[in-house]
Every structure is written in C-alpha cells, then in structure tokens.
C-alpha positions in Angstrom: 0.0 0.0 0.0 1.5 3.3 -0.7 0.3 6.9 0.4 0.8 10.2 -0.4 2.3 12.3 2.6 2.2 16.2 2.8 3.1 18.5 5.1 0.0 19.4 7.2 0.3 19.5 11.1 -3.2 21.1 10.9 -5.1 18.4 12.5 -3.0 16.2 14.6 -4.3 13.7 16.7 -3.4 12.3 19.7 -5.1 9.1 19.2 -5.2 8.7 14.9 -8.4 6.5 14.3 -6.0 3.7 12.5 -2.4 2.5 12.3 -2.4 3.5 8.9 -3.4 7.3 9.5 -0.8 6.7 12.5 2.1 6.3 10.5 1.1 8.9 8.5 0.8 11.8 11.3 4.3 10.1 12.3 5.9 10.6 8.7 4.4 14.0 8.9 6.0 14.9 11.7 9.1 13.8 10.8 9.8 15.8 7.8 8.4 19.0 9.5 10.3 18.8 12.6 14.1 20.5 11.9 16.7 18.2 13.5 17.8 19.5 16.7 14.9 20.9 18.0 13.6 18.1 20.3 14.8 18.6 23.8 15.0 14.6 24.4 15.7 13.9 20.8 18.3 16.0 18.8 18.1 13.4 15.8 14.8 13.6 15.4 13.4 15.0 11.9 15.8 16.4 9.3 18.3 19.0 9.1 17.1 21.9 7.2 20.8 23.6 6.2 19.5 23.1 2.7 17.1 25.5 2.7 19.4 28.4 1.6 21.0 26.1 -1.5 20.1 26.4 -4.9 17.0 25.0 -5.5 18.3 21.9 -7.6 20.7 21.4 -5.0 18.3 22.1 -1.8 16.1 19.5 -3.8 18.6 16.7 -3.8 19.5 17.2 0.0 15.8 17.4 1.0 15.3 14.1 -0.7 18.1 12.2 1.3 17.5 13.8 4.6 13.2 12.5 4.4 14.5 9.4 3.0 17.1 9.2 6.0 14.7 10.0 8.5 11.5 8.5 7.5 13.0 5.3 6.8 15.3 4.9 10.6 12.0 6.9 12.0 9.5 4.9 11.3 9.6 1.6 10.5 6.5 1.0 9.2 7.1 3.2 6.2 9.1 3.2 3.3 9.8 5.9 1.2 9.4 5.2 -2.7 9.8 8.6 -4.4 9.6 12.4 -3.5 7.8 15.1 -5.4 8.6 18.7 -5.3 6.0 21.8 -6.7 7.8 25.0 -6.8 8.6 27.9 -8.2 11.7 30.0 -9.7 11.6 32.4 -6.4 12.7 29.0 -4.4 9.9 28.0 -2.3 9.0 24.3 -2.9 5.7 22.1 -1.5 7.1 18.3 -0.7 5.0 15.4 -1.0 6.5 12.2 0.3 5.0 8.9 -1.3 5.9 6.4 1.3 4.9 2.7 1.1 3.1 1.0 4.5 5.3 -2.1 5.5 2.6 -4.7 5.9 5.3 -6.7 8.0 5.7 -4.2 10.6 1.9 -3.5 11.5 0.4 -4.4 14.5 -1.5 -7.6 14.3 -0.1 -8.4 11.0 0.3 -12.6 10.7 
C-alpha cells in the first residue's frame, strides 16, 4: 500500500483513528520537525541547512534527509519517491510517497 504524505500538522491527533493514518501523522512529523529541535531527541526529523542552497541542490539534499529520517524513524514506512512543486523564487511544497510495510503492523500474521 503506498500513500501520499504532505506536510500538514493542521489536524494532529493524539489518538489517529487507524495504524495506517498513524504512520502517517508520524511521517508528517518527521519531515516537519528540523533536527535539533527536540529537547529529548536532537536526531529527530531532518536537518534543514539546505534551505538556503540552490533550488536543484536544496532539492537533492531534502530528498536524502526524508529518506534518512523517515525510513530509521519509522519503520512501518518506506519511502518510494519524492515530489517537489515550486517555483523560480525558491519555495518548494514536498509530497512524500511512502509505502506502508505490511510486515511491521500491529496484528499483521
């Protein structure tokens, strides 16, 4: 099963209504959450020094920093390409397509 993941802390939940939208909200969090930031966790989420590259540049990094930390993260997900929608001033939307790993639910036989 693969999903679509982008950026949207809008809504979080403490208690997602399935493992699925879990892992989600997890992935979410991960690529929004600048490494170094978590008091009890300074590897937690990615490290941002690419923002002020050239976009073609800030795009590569970006890519191997969510595939770094979504895949060591959480272990349920896999990511299996990422998209980027920008424009020539630099800013850039990222959506993540991650793949569930049926293996690593809970409950799976």
């Amino acid at each position: 099963m693969t999903v679509d993941v982008i950026i949207d802390l809008r809504d979080v939940k403490i208690m997602p209504e399935d493992e699925i939208a879990e892992i989600v909200q997890n992935v979410q969090m991960i690529i929004a959450t600048t490494k170094y930031t978590v008091p009890l966790d300074r590897n937690f989420g990615i490290d941002a020094r690419f923002l002020d590259e050239p976009v073609n540049i800030a795009q590569a990094r970006a890519s191997a920093e969510i595939t770094s930390a979504v895949n060591s993260q959480e272990p349920r997900a896999r990511v299996q390409k990422i998209l980027f929608d920008g424009d020539l001033t630099g800013r850039f939307a990222i959506t993540t397509r991650i793949e569930i790993v049926r293996e690593k639910l809970r409950g799976y036989v």
